[in-house]
N, C-alpha and C positions, 0 to 999 in steps of 0.2 A: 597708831593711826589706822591699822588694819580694820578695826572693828567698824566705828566710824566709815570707812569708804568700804564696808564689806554690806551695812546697812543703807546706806546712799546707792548701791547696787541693786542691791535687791527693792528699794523702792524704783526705783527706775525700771525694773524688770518688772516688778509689779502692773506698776503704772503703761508698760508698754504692751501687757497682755491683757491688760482690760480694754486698750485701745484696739488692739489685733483684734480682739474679740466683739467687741461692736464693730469693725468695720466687716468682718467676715457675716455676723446676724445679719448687720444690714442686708450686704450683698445678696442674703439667703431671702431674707424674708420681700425686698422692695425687686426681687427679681434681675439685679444689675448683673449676676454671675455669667449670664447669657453673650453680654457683650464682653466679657473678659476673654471669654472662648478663644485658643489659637486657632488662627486661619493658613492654610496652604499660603497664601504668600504675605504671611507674615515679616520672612526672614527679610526681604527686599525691600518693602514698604518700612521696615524698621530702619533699614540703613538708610534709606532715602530720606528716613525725617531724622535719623541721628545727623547724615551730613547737613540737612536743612538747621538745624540747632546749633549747627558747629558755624557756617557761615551768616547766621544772623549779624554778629556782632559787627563782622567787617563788611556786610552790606551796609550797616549805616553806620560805619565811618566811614565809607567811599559814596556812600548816598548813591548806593544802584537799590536799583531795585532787588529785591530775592524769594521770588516765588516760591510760596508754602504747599509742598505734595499734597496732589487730591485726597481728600479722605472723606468717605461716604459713610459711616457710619459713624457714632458717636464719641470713640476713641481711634486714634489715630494705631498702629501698629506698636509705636514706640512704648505709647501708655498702655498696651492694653498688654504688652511685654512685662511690664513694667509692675502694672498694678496686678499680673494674675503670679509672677515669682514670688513678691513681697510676700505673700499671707505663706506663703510654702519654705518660704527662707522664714519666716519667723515663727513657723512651726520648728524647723530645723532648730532656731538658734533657743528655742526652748528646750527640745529634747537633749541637743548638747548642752546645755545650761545645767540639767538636772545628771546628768551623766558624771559633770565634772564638782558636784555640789556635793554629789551623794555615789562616790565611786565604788565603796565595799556594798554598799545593800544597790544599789543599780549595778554591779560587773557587768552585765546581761547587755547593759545599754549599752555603758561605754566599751564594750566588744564588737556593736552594729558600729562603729566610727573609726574602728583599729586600734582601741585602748583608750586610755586616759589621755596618755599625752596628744595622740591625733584627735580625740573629742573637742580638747584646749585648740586646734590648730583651727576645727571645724568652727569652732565659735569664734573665734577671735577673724577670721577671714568673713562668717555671717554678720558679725560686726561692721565690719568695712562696707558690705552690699548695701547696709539699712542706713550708711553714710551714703554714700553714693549715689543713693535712692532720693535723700532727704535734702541732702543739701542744693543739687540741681533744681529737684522740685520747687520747694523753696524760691527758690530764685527766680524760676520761671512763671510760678503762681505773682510774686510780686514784680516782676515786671510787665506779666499781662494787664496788672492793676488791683491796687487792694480791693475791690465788688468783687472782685474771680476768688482772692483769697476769703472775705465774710461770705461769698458765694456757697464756697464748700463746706462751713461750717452750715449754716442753714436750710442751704437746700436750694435758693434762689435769688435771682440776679436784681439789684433796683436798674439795674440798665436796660431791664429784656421788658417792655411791657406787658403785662400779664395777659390783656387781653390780646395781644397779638397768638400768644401761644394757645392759650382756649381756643380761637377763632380757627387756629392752622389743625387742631387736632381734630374739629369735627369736618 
C-alpha cells in the first residue's frame, strides 16, 4: 500500500503546486500583492476580527446583534494575514517536501531545517497550517453564500451589479 499512497501524494502535491503557482502569477501579474502587504496595526485589527469570527456563532444563537471591525481597505487584517503566510508556508512545505524526498543528493537542504527528521517535523506541522487555512476558509466562504464561493473562481459576483461598479470607478 506504500507505493499506491506514496503516488496519491505526490499527485496531491503536484496538484497543489500548480495551484500555489497560479495564485502567486495571479497576484504578480493582476497586481493584488499590494493589498496582501503587512500593515503596522495589523496585529490588533487581526485579533479584533479573529474574536469577531469566534463570536459570530453565538450572536445568532442569542440573536444580538455583533458588529463586524471596520475595515477600509479590501482585506480585512485577518485575511490579508492569512493570504500573505499561505504562498510562504507553501513555499516552505515544498522545500521541506524535497528535503525529506531526496535526503542523500539534498543533505544541504535538509541541514537549513536541522536534518531529516526535523524537515519531517517542518512538513508535517506546514501541513496542519494549509488545514487550518482551508477548512475555516471553506466554511466561511460557504456560509457568506455560494456567489462568494463561484465568486472566487471567476472573478465576479451575479449579486454586485456590474454597472453600479463601472459607474463608482469613474
Amino acid at each position: 500500500m506504500l507505493a499506491p499512497a506514496l503516488r496519491l501524494h505526490w499527485l496531491c502535491a503536484y496538484l497543489f503546486m500548480l495551484n500555489g503557482t497560479a495564485y502567486v502569477v495571479g497576484l504578480l501579474i493582476g497586481g493584488g500583492w499590494r493589498s496582501l502587504l503587512p500593515r503596522r496595526t495589523d496585529l490588533v485589527d487581526a485579533l479584533g476580527m479573529f474574536r469577531y469570527y469566534l463570536g459570530v456563532p453565538f450572536a445568532k444563537l442569542t440573536r444580538r446583534k455583533w458588529p463586524q471591525p471596520l475595515c477600509n481597505s479590501k482585506y480585512n487584517a485577518l485575511q490579508r494575514a492569512a493570504y500573505f503566510s499561505v504562498p510562504m508556508a507553501g513555499f516552505l512545505s515544498l522545500v521541506t517536501g524535497w528535503a525529506i524526498h531526496k535526503p542523500m543528493q539534498l543533505h544541504w537542504l535538509a541541514t537549513l531545517f536541522g536534518g531529516f527528521d526535523a524537515a519531517r517535523v517542518w512538513h508535517f506541522w506546514l501541513m496542519w497550517l494549509f488545514i487550518f487555512f482551508i477548512v475555516p476558509h471553506v466554511i466561511l466562504v460557504l456560509a457568506d453564500g455560494c456567489d462568494t464561493f463561484r465568486a472566487m473562481i471567476v472573478g465576479w459576483s451575479t449579486e454586485v451589479d456590474r454597472s453600479e461598479i463601472i459607474a463608482s470607478d469613474q
